[in-house]
Structures are given as structure tokens and as C-alpha cells.
Backbone bond lengths (Angstrom), bond angles and torsions (degrees), N, CA, C in turn:
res aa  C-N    CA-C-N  psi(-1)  N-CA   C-N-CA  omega(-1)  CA-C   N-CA-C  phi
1 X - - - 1.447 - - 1.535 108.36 -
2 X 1.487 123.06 136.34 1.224 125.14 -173.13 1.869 112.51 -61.93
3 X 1.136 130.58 167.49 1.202 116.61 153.95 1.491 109.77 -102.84
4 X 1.274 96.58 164.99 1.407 108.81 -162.49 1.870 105.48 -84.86
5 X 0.750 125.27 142.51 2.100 130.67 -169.45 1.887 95.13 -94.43
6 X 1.254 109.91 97.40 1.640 127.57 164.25 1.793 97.45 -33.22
7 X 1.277 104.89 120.27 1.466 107.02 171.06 1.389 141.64 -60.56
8 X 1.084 128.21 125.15 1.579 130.98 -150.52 1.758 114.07 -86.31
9 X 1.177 108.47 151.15 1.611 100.06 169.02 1.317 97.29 -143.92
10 X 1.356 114.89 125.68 1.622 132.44 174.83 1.391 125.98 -72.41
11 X 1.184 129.82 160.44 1.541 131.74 -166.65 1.537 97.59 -179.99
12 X 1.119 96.87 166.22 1.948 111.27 -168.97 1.536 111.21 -113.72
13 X 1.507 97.61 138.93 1.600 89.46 -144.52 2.261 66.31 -126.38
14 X 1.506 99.37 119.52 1.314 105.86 151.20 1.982 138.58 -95.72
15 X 1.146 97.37 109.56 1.584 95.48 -179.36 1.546 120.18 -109.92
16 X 1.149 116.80 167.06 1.634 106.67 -166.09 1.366 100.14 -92.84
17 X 1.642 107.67 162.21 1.667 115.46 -143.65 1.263 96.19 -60.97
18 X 1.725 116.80 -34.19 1.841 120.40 -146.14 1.788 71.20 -82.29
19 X 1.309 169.55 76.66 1.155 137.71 145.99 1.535 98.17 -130.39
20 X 1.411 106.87 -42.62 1.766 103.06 168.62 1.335 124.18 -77.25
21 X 0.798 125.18 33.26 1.813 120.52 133.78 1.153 118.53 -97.16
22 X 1.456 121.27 -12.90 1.319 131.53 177.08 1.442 112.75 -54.39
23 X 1.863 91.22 -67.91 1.606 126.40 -170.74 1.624 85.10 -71.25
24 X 1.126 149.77 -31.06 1.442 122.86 -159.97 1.665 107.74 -87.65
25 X 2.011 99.15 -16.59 1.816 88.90 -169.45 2.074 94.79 -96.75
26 X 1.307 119.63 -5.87 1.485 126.76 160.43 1.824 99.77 -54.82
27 X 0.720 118.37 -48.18 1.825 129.43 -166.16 1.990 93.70 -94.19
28 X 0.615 145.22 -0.12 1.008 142.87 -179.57 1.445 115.02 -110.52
29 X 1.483 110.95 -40.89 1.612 124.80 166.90 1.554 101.24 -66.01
30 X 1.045 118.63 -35.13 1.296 108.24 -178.54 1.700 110.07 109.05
31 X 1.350 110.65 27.46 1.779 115.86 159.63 0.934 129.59 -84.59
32 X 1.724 122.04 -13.07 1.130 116.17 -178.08 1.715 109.73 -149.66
33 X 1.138 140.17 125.78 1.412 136.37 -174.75 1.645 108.80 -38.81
34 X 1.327 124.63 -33.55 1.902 128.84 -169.37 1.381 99.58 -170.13
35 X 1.066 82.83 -166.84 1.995 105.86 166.10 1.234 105.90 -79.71
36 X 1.172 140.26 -8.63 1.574 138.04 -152.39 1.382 74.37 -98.34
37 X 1.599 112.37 -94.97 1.923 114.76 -179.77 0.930 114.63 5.12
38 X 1.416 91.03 -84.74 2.016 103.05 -162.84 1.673 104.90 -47.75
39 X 1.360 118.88 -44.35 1.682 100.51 -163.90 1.591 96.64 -79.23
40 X 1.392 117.77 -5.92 1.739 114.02 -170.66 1.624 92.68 -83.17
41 X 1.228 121.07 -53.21 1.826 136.41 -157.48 1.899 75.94 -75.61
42 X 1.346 154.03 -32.96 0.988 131.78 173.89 1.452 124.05 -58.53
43 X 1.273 95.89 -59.93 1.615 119.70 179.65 1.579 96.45 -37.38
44 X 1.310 98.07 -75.84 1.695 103.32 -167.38 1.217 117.80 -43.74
45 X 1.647 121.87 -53.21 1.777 121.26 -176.96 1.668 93.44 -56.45
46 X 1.396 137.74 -31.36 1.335 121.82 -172.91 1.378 118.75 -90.70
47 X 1.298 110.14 24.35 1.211 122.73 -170.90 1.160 100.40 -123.20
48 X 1.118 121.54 -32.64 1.260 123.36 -163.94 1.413 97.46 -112.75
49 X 0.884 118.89 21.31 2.128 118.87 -170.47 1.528 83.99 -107.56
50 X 1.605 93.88 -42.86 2.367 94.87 -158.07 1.922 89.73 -79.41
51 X 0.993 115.53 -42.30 1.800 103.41 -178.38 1.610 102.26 -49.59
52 X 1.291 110.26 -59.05 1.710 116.72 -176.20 1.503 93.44 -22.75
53 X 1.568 100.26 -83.31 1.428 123.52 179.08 1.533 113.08 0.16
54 X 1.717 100.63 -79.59 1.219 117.26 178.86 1.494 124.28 -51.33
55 X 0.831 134.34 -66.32 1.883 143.20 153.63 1.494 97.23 -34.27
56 X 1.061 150.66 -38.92 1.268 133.54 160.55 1.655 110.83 -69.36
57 X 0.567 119.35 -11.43 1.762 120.76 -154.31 1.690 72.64 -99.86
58 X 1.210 117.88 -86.46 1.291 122.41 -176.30 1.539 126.69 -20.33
59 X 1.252 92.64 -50.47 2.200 99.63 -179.28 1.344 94.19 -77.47
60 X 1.619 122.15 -22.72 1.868 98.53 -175.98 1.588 101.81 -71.34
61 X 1.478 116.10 -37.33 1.440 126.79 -160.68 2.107 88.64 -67.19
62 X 1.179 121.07 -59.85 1.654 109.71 168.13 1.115 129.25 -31.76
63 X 1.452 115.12 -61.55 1.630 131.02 179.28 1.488 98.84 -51.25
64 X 1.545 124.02 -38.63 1.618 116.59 -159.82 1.554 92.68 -82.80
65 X 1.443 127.01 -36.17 1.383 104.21 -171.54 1.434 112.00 -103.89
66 X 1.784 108.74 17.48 1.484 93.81 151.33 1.153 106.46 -104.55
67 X 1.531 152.69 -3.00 1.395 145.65 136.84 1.329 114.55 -22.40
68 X 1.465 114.35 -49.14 1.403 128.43 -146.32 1.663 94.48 -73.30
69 X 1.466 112.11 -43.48 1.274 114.63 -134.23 1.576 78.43 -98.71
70 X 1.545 135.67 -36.84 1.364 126.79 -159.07 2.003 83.81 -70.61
71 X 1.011 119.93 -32.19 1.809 119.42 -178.32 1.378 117.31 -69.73
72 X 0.804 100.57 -23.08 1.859 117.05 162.24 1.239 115.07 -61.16
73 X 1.663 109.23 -64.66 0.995 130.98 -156.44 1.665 107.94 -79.92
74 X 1.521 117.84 -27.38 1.165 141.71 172.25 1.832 102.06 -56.37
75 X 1.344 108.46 -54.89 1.671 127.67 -156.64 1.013 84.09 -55.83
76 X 2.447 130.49 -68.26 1.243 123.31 -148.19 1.489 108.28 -85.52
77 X 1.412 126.62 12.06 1.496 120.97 172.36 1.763 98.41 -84.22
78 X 1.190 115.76 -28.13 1.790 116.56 -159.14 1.822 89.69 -98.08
């Protein structure tokens, strides 16, 4: 059974002139279906680069305050 395509909402995406010939010979090689793709497959890896980010950021911020606390906890055994 197909899956179903999450519904889209459009917006205008300005880039400077020297950049689309860039993006047009990326879409032309065949990396990306259009201009739509590429700025969508952008969006997303940068979306998903800063979440990474965050969930890492997060387990370091855990690891530090269970460091903290086994050093604590270390101090009142000695």
C-alpha cells in the first residue's frame, strides 16, 4: 500500500542570482527532482542536523550531572 505524501504549504524562498545556476546544474545532474526538492531536502537535513545537535547536547548535559552527582556521592563516602 502506498504511503500517503504529508501535505505541503508553499512559501518563497529568495536566493542570490550567482546561486541558481548552481542549484539549477544540482537538479539537472539529477540530485534533486526541482528547486522545490532541493530547498525541501535542505530544510529538512537542517532540521534534522540542529535536533541531532540538541539530543546530543542533552545526554552531554545528563552524563555531566550524573558525573556530578557520582562526585558528590564519592566525596560523602571518603
Amino acid at each position: 500500500m502506498p504511503t500517503k505524501v504529508p501535505p505541503k504549504k508553499s512559501f518563497r524562498v529568495l536566493v542570490p542570482e550567482e546561486l541558481e545556476p548552481k542549484i539549477d546544474k544540482l537538479v539537472e545532474e539529477g540530485h534533486y527532482n526541482g528547486k522545490s526538492d532541493f530547498a525541501m531536502r535542505l530544510i529538512r537535513d537542517y532540521i534534522d542536523k540542529k535536533e541531532e545537535e540538541e539530543t546530543v547536547r542533552k545526554k552531554y548535559e545528563i552524563l555531566k550531572a550524573e558525573k556530578k552527582l557520582k562526585e558528590s556521592s564519592n566525596d560523602e563516602k571518603e
